[in-house]
ZAMINU-679423 format. One record per residue (C-alpha): residue number from 0; x, y, z. Coordinates in steps of 0.1 Angstrom, whole numbers, plus 5000, padded with zeros to 4 digits. Example, Ala and Ser with C-alpha at 12.3 -4.5 7.8 and 13.67 -1.06 7.14 Angstrom:
<sites>
<site><num>0</num><x>5123</x><y>4955</y><z>5078</z></site>
<site><num>1</num><x>5137</x><y>4989</y><z>5071</z></site>
</sites>
This chain:
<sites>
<site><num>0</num><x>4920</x><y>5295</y><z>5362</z></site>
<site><num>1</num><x>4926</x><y>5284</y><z>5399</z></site>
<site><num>2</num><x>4962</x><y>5262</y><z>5399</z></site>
<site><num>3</num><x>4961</x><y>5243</y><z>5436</z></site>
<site><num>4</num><x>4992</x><y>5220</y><z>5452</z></site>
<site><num>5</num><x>4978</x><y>5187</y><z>5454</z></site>
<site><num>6</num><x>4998</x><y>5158</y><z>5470</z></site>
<site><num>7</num><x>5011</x><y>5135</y><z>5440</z></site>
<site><num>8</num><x>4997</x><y>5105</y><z>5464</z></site>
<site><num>9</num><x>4962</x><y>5118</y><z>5462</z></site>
<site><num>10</num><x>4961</x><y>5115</y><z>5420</z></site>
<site><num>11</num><x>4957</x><y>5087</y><z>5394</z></site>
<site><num>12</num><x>4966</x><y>5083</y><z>5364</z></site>
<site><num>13</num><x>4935</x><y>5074</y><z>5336</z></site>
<site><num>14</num><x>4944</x><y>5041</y><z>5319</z></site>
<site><num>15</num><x>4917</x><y>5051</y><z>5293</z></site>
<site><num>16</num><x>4932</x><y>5084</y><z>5283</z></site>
<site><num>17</num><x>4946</x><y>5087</y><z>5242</z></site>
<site><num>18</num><x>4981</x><y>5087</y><z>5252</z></site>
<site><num>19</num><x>4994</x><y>5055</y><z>5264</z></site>
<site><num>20</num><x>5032</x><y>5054</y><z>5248</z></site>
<site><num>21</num><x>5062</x><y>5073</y><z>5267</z></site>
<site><num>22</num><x>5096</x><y>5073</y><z>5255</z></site>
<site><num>23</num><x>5120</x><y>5064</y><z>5280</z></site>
<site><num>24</num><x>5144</x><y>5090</y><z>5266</z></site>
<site><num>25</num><x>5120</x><y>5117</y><z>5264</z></site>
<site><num>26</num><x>5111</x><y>5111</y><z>5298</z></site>
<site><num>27</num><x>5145</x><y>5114</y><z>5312</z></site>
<site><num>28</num><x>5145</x><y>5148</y><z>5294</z></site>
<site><num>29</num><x>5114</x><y>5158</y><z>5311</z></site>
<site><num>30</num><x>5129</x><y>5149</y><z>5345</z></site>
<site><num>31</num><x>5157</x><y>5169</y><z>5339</z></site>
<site><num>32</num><x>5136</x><y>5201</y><z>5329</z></site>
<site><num>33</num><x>5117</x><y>5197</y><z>5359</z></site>
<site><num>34</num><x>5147</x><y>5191</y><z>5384</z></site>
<site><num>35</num><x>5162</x><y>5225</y><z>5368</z></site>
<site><num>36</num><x>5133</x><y>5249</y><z>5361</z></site>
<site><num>37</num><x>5106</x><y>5230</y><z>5382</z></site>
<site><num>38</num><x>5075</x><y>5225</y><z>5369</z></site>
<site><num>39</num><x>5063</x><y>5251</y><z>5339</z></site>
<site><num>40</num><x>5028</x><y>5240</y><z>5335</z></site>
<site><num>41</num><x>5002</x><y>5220</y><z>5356</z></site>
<site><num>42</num><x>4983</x><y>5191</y><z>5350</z></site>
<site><num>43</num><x>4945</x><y>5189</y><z>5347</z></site>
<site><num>44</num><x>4931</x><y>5167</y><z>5371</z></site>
<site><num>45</num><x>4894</x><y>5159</y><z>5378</z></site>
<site><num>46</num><x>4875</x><y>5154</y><z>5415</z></site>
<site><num>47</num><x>4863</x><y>5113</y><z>5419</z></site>
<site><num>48</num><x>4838</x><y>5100</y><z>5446</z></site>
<site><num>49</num><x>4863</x><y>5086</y><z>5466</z></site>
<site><num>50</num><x>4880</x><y>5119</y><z>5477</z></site>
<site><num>51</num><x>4909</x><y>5110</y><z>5450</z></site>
<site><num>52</num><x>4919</x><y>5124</y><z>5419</z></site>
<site><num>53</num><x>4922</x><y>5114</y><z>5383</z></site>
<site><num>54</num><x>4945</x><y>5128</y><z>5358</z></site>
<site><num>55</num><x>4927</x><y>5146</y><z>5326</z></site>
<site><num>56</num><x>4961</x><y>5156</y><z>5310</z></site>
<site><num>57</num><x>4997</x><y>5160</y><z>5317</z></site>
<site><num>58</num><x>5003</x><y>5118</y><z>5324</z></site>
<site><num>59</num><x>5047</x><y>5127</y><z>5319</z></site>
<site><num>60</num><x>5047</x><y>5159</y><z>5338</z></site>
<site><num>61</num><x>5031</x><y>5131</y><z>5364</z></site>
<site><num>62</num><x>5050</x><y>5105</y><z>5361</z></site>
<site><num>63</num><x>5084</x><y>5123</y><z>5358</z></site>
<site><num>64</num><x>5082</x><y>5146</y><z>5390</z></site>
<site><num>65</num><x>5067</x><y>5114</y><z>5406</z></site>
<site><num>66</num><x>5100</x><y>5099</y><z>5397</z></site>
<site><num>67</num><x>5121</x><y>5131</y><z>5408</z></site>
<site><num>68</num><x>5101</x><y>5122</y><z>5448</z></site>
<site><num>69</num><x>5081</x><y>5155</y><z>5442</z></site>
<site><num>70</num><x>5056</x><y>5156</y><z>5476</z></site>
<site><num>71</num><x>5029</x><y>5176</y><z>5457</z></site>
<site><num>72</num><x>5025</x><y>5187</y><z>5419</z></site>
<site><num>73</num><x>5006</x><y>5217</y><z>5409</z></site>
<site><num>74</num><x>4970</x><y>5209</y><z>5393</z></site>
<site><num>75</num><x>4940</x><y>5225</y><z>5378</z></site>
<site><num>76</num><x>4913</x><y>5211</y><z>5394</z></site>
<site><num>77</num><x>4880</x><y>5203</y><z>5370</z></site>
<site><num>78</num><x>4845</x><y>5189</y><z>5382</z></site>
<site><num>79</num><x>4835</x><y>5177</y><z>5351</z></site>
<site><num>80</num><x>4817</x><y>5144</y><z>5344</z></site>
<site><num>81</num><x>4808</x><y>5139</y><z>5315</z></site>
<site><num>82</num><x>4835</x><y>5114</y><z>5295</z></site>
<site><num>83</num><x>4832</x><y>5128</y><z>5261</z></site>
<site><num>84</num><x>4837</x><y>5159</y><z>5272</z></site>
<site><num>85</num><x>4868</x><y>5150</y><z>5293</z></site>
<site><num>86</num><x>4881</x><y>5125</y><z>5265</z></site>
<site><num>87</num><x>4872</x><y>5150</y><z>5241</z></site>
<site><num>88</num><x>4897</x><y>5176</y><z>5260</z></site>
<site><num>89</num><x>4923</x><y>5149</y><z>5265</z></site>
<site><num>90</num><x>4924</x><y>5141</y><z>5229</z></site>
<site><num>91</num><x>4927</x><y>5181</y><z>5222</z></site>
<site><num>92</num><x>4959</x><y>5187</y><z>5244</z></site>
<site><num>93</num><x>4976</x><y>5160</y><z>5236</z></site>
<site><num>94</num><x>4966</x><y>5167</y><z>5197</z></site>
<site><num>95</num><x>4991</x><y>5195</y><z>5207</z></site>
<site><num>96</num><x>5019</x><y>5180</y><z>5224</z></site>
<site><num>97</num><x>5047</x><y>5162</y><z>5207</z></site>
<site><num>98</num><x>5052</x><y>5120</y><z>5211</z></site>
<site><num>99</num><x>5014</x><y>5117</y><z>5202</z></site>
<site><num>100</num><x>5021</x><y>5093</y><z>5178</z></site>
<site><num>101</num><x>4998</x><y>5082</y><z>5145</z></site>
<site><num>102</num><x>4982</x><y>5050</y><z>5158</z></site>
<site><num>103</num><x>4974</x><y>5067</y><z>5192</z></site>
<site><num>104</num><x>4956</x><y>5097</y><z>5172</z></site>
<site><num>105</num><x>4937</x><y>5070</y><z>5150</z></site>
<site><num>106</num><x>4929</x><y>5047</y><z>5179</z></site>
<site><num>107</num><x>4917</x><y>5079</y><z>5195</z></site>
<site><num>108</num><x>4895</x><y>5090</y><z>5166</z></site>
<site><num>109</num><x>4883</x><y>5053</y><z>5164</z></site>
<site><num>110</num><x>4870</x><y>5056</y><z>5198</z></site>
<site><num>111</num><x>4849</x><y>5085</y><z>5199</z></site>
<site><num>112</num><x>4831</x><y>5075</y><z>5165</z></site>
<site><num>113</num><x>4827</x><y>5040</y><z>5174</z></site>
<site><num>114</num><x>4827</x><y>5035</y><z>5212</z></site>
<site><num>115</num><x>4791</x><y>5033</y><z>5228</z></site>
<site><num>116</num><x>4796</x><y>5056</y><z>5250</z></site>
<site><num>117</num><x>4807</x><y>5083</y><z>5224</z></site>
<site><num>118</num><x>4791</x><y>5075</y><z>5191</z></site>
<site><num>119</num><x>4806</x><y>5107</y><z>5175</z></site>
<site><num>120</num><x>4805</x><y>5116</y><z>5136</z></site>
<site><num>121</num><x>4832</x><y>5124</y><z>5117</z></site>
<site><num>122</num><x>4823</x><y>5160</y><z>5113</z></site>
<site><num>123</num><x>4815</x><y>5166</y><z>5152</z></site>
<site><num>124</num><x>4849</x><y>5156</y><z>5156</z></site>
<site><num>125</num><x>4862</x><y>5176</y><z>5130</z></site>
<site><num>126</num><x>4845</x><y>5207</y><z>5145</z></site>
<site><num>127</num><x>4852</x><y>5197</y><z>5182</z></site>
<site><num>128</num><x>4888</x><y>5193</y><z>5173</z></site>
<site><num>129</num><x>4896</x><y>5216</y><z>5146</z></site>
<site><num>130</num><x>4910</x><y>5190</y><z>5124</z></site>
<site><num>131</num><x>4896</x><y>5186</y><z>5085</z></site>
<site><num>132</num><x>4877</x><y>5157</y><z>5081</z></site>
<site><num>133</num><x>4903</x><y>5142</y><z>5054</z></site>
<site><num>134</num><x>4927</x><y>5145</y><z>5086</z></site>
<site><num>135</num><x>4908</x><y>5122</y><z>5106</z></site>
<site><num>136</num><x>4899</x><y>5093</y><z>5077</z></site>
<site><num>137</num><x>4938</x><y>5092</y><z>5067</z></site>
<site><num>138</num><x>4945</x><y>5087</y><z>5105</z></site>
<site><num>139</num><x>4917</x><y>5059</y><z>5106</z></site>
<site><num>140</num><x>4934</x><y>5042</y><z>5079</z></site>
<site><num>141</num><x>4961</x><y>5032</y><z>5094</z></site>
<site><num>142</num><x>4942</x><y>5011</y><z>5116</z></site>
<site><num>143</num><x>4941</x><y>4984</y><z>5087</z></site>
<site><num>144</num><x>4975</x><y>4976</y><z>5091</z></site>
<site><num>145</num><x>4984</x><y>4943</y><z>5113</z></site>
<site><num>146</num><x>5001</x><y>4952</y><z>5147</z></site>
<site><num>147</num><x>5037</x><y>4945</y><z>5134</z></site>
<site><num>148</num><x>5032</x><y>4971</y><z>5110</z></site>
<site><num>149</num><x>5013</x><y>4996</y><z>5134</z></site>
<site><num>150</num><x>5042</x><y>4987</y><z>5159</z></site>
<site><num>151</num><x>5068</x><y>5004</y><z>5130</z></site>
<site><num>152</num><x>5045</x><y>5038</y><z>5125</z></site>
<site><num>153</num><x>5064</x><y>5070</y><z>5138</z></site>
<site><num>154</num><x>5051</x><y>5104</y><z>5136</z></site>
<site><num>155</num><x>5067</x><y>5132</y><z>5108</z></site>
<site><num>156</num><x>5077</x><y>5122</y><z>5074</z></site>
<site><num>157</num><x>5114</x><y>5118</y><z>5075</z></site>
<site><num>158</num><x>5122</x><y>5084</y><z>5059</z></site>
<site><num>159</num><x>5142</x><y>5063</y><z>5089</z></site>
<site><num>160</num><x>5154</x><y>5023</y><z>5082</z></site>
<site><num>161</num><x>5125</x><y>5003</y><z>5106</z></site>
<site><num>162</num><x>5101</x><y>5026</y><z>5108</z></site>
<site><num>163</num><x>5073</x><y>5038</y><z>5087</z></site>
<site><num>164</num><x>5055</x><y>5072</y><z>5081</z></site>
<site><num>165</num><x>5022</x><y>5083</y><z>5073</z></site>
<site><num>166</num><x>5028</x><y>5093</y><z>5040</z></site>
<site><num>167</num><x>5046</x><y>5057</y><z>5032</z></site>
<site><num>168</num><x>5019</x><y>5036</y><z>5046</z></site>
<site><num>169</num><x>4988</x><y>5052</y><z>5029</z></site>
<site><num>170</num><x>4992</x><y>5046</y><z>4988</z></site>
<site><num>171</num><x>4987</x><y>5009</y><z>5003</z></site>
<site><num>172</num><x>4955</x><y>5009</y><z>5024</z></site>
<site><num>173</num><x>4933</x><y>5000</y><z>4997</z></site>
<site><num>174</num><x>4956</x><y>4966</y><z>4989</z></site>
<site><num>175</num><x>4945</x><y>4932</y><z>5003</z></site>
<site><num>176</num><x>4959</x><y>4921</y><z>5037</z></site>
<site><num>177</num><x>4977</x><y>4897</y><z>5024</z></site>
<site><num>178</num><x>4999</x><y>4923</y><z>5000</z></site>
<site><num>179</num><x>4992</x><y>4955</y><z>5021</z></site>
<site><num>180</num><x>5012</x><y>4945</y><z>5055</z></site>
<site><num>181</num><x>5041</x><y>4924</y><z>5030</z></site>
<site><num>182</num><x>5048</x><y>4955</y><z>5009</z></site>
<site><num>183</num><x>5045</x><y>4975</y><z>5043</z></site>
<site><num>184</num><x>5075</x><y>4957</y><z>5059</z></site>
<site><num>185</num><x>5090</x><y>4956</y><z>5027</z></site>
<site><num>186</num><x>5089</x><y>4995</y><z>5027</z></site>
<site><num>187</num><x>5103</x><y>5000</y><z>5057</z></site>
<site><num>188</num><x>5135</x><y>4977</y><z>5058</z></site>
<site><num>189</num><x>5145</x><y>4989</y><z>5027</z></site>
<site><num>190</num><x>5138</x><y>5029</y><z>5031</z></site>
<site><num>191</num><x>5115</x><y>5037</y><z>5000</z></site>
<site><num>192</num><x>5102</x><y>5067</y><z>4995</z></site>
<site><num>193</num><x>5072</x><y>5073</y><z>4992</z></site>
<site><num>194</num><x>5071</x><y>5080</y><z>4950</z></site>
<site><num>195</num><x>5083</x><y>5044</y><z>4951</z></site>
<site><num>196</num><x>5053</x><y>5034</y><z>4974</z></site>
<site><num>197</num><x>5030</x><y>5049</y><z>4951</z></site>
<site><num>198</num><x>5047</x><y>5026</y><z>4920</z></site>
<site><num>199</num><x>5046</x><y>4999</y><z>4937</z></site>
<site><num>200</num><x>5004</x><y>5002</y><z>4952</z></site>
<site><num>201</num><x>5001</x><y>5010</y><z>4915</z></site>
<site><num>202</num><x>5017</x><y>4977</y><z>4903</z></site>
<site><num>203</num><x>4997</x><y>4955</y><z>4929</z></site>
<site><num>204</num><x>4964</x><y>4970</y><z>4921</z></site>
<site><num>205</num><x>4966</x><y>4963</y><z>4885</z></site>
<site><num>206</num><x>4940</x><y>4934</y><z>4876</z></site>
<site><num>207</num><x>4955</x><y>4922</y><z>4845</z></site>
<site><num>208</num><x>4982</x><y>4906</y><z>4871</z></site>
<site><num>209</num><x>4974</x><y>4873</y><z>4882</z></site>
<site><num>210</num><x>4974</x><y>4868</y><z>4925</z></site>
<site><num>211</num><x>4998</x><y>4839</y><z>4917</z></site>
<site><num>212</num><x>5025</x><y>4868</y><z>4906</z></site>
<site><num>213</num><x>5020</x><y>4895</y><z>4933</z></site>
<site><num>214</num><x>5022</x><y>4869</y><z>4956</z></site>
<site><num>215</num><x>5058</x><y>4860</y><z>4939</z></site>
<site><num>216</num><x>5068</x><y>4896</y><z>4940</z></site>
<site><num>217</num><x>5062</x><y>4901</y><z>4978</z></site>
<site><num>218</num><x>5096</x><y>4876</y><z>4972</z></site>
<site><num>219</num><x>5115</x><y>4907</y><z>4965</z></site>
<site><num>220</num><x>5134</x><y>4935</y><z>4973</z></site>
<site><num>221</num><x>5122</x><y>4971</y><z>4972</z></site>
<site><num>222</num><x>5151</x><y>4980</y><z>4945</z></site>
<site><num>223</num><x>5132</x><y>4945</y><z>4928</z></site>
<site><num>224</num><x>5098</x><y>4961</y><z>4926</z></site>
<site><num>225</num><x>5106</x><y>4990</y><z>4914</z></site>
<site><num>226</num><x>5127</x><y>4974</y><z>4890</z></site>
<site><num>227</num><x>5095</x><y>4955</y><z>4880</z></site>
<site><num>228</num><x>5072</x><y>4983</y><z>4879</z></site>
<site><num>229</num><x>5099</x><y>4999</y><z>4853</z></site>
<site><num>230</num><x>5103</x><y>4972</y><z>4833</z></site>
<site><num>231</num><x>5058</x><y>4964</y><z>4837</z></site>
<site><num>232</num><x>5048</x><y>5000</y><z>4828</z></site>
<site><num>233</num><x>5073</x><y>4998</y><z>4799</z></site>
<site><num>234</num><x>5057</x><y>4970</y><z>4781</z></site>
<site><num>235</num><x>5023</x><y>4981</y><z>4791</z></site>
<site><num>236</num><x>5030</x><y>5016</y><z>4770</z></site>
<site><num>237</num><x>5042</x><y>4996</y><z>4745</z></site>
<site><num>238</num><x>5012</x><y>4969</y><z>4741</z></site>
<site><num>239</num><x>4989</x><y>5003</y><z>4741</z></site>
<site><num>240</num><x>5011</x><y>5020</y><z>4712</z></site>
<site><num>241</num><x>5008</x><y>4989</y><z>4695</z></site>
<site><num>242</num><x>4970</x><y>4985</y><z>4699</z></site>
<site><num>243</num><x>4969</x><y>5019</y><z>4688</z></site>
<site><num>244</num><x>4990</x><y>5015</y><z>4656</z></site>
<site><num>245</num><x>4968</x><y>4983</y><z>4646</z></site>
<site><num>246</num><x>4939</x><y>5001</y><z>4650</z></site>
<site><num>247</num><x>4946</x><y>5031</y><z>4627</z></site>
<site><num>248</num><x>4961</x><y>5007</y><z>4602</z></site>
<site><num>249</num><x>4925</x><y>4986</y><z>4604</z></site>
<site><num>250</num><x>4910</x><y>5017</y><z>4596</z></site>
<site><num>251</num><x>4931</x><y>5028</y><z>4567</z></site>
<site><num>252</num><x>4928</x><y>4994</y><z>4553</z></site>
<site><num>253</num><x>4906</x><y>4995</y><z>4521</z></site>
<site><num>254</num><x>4870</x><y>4983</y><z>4523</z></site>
<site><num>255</num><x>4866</x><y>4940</y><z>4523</z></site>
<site><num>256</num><x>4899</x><y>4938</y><z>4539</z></site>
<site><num>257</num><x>4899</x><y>4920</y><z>4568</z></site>
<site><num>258</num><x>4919</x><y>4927</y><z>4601</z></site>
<site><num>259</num><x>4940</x><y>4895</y><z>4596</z></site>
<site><num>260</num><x>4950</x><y>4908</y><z>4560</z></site>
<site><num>261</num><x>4960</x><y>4941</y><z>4571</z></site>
<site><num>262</num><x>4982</x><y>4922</y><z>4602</z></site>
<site><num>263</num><x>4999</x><y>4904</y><z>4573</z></site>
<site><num>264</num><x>5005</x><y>4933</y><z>4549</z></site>
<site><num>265</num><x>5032</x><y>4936</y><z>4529</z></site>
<site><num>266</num><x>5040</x><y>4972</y><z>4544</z></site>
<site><num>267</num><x>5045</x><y>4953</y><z>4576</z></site>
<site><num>268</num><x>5085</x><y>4949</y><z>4585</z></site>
<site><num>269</num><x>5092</x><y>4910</y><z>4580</z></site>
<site><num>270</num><x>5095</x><y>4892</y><z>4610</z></site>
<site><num>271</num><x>5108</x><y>4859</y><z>4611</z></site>
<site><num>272</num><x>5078</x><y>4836</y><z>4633</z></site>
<site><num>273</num><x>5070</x><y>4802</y><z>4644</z></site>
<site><num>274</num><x>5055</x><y>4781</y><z>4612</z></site>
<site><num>275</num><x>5020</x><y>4793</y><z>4607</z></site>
<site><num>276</num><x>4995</x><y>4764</y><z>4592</z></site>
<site><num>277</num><x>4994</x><y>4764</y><z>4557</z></site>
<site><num>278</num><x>4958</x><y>4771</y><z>4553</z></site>
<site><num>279</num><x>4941</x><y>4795</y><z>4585</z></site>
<site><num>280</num><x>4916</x><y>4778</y><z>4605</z></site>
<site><num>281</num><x>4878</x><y>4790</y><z>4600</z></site>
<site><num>282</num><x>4868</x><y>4820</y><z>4627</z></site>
<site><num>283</num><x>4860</x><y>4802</y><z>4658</z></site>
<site><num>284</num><x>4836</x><y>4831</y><z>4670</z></site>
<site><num>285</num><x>4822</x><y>4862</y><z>4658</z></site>
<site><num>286</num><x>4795</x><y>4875</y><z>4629</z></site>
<site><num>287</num><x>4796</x><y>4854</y><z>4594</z></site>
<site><num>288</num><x>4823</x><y>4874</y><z>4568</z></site>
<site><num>289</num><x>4846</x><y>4891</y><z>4593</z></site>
<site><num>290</num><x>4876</x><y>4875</y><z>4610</z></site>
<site><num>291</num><x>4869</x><y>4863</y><z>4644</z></site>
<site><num>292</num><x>4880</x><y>4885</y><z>4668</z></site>
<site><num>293</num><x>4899</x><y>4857</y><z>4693</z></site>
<site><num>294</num><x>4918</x><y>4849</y><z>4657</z></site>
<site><num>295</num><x>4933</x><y>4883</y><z>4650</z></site>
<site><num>296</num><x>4944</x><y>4884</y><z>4686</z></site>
<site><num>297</num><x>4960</x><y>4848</y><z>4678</z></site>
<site><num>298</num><x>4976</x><y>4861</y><z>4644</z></site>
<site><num>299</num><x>4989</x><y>4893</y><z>4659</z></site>
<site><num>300</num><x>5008</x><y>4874</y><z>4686</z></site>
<site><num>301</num><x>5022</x><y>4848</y><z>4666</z></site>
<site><num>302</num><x>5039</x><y>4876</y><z>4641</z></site>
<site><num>303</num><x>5052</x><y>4894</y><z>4672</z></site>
<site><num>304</num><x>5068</x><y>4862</y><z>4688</z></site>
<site><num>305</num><x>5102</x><y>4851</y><z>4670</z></site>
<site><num>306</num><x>5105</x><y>4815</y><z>4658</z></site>
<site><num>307</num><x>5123</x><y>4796</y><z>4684</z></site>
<site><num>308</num><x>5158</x><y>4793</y><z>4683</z></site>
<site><num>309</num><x>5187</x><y>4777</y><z>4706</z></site>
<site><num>310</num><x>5210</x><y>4800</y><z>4723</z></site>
<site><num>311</num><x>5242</x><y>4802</y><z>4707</z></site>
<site><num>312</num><x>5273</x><y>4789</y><z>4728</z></site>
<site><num>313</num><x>5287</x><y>4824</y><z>4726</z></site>
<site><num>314</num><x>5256</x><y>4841</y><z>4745</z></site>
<site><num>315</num><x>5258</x><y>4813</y><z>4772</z></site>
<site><num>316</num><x>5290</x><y>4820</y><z>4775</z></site>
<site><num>317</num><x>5282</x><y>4859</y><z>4779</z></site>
<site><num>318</num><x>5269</x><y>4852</y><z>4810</z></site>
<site><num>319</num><x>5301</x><y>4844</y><z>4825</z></site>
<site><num>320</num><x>5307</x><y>4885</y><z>4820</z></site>
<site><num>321</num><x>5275</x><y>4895</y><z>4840</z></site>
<site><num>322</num><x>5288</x><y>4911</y><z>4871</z></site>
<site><num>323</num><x>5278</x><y>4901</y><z>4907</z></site>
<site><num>324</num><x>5258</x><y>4934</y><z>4911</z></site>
<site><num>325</num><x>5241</x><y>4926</y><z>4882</z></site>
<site><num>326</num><x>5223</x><y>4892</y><z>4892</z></site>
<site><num>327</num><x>5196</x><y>4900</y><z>4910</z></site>
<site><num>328</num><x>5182</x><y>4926</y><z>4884</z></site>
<site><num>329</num><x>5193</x><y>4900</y><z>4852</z></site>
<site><num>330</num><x>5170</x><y>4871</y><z>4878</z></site>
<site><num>331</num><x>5141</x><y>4896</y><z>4881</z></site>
<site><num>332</num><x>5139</x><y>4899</y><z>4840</z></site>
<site><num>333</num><x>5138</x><y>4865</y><z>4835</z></site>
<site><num>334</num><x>5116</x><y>4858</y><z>4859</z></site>
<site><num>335</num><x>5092</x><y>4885</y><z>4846</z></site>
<site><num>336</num><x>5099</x><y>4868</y><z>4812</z></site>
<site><num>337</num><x>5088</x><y>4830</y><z>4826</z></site>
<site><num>338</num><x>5061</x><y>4849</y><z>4844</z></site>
<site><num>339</num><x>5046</x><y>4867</y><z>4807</z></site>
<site><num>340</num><x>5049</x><y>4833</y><z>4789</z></site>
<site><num>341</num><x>5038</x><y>4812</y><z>4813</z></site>
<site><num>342</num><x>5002</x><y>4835</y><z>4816</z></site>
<site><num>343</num><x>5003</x><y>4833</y><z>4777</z></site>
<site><num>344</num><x>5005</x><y>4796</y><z>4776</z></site>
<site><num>345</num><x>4977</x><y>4792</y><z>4801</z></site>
<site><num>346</num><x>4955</x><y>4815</y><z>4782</z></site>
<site><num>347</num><x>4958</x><y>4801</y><z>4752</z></site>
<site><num>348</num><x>4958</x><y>4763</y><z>4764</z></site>
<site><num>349</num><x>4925</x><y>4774</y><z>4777</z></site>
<site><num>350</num><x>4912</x><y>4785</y><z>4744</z></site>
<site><num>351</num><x>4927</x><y>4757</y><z>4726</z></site>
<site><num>352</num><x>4904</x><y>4733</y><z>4745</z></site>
<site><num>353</num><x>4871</x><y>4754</y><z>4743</z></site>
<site><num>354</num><x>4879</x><y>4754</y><z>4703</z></site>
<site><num>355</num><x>4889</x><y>4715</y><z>4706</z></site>
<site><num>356</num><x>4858</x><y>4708</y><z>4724</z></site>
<site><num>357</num><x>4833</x><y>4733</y><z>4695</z></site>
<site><num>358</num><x>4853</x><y>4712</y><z>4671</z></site>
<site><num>359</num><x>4842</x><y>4680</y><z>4690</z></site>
<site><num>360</num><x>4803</x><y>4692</y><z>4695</z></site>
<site><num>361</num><x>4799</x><y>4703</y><z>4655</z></site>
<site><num>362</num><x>4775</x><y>4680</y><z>4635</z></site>
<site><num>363</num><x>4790</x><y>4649</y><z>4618</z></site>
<site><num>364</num><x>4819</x><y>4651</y><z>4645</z></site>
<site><num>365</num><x>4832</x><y>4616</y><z>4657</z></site>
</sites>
């Protein structure tokens, strides 16, 4: 490997190379490496048509002893021409050197699979490079985040206020835009790590919540969505237990004995509900003899709703005693409370009117 002194006025620097972000400070460093122990390793550069030069790698060692006034800078001199092969080798040293940050890896990746003059698959790359092939998709990922996000992206995985990692951004790449780069700023002002990130994908990506309420979530803080993803998985382990404990008693229940009986069984502990009609309405849908099954789900949460009643002077006046740390967590509850009933009372409006307009349709019906 021939290393020749070429003058530093004679070279270019490739605007199109993978590596286009340069600390300042790390540059200064360089400069002052160079200044005391000169230059350790050359740069590649390639021979153009014009009688010039253009850099392959080594764009700082460049720039910093062209800063220092250096005449000349020592350079391995290539005649290659073909440009995958030369961005191919660019992508390889700097895939070595530190400051090659995330989003210039995945734009780099990006490039040589989807550029025309590349076209490269995954696993060409992922031989050419010596990189796993899940290595290269993760890295791709990121390139679905908006550019104030991509802006925030540092390499490593230490957790740093303002920035983001790897690691933290990609339990959210499957989310929709519009919750994805939220959650992603959201992340990264408020240092979560990235179990927390995980909760919170977890919580967004369940269907049974409405868009309306992930939208009003994006409203809060980190500490606030975990909170909510607590509080959310809670009751969801609970509705399952409870599914699960109606079901075995539905199937312990002697033979003619309908689901609605066994909800109102006399082993079950009293619980003081709203008024139920005197006489139960006839099975809206469902086979001729059994309960209807939209009618169970009815009776079962009616006898797991108290009856309504006022709140007593002495727990408004509790509230006086809730501490200032405390508000924003007591806010979140009852908002997840107004959130539950207001989805309930939608639901069941809705049904209320397809039964009021069946009632309307039957035969003999004014």
């Amino acid at each position: 490997m021939d290393i020749t002194e070429l003058a530093i006025n004679l070279i270019d620097e490739d605007t199109d190379q993978p590596r286009y972000q340069f600390a300042e400070e790390s540059l200064q460093e360089l400069m002052q490496s160079i200044e005391e122990l000169g230059l350790l390793s050359p740069i590649k550069v390639r021979t153009m048509p014009n009688g010039r030069y253009k850099i392959i790698y080594g764009n700082r060692r460049y720039k910093a002893s062209k800063m220092l006034g250096r005449a000349t800078i020592p350079c391995i001199v290539s005649h290659v021409t073909d440009d995958l092969e030369i961005y191919l080798e660019q992508v390889a040293e700097n895939l070595t050197r530190e400051g090659f940050s995330p989003i210039e890896e995945a734009e780099a990746f990006d490039k040589l699979m989807n550029d025309g003059r590349f076209r490269s698959s995954i696993k060409f790359l992922s031989n050419k490079l010596g990189k796993p092939e899940a290595y290269i998709k993760n890295k791709c990922e990121l390139l679905k985040f908006s550019s104030a996000v991509k802006k925030l992206i540092v390499g490593g995985t230490e957790i740093r206020k303002g920035c983001l990692t790897e690691d933290q951004l990609l339990p959210l790449k499957d989310l929709p835009m519009e919750h994805r780069d939220p959650i992603a700023l959201i992340v990264a002002r408020d240092e979560l790590p990235v179990s927390d990130v995980k909760k919170i994908a977890k919580l967004f990506k369940d269907k049974e919540l409405s868009a309306s309420t992930k939208d009003k979530l994006l409203l809060k803080t980190g500490s606030g969505l975990i909170e909510t993803w607590s509080v959310y998985e809670q009751n969801r382990k609970e509705r399952i237990k409870a599914d699960a404990e109606r079901k075995a008693e539905q199937e312990a229940a002697p033979p003619g004995t309908g689901s609605a009986d066994a909800g109102n069984s006399s082993e079950q502990p009293a619980v003081k509900t709203a008024a139920a009609p005197a006489k139960a309405a006839a099975p809206v849908y469902g086979a001729a003899g059994g309960p209807a099954l939209i009618q169970s789900n009815l009776q079962h949460l009616l006898a797991s709703i108290p009856a309504y009643e006022p709140l007593t002077p002495k727990v408004m006046r509790s509230i006086e005693q809730v501490q200032h740390d405390d508000c924003a967590g007591f806010i979140d509850t009852i908002d997840q409370l107004l959130d539950s009933l207001e989805q309930y009372a939608a639901e069941w409006s809705s049904v209320k009117e397809l039964v009021i307009t069946k009632m309307n349709a039957a035969p003999g019906s004014e």
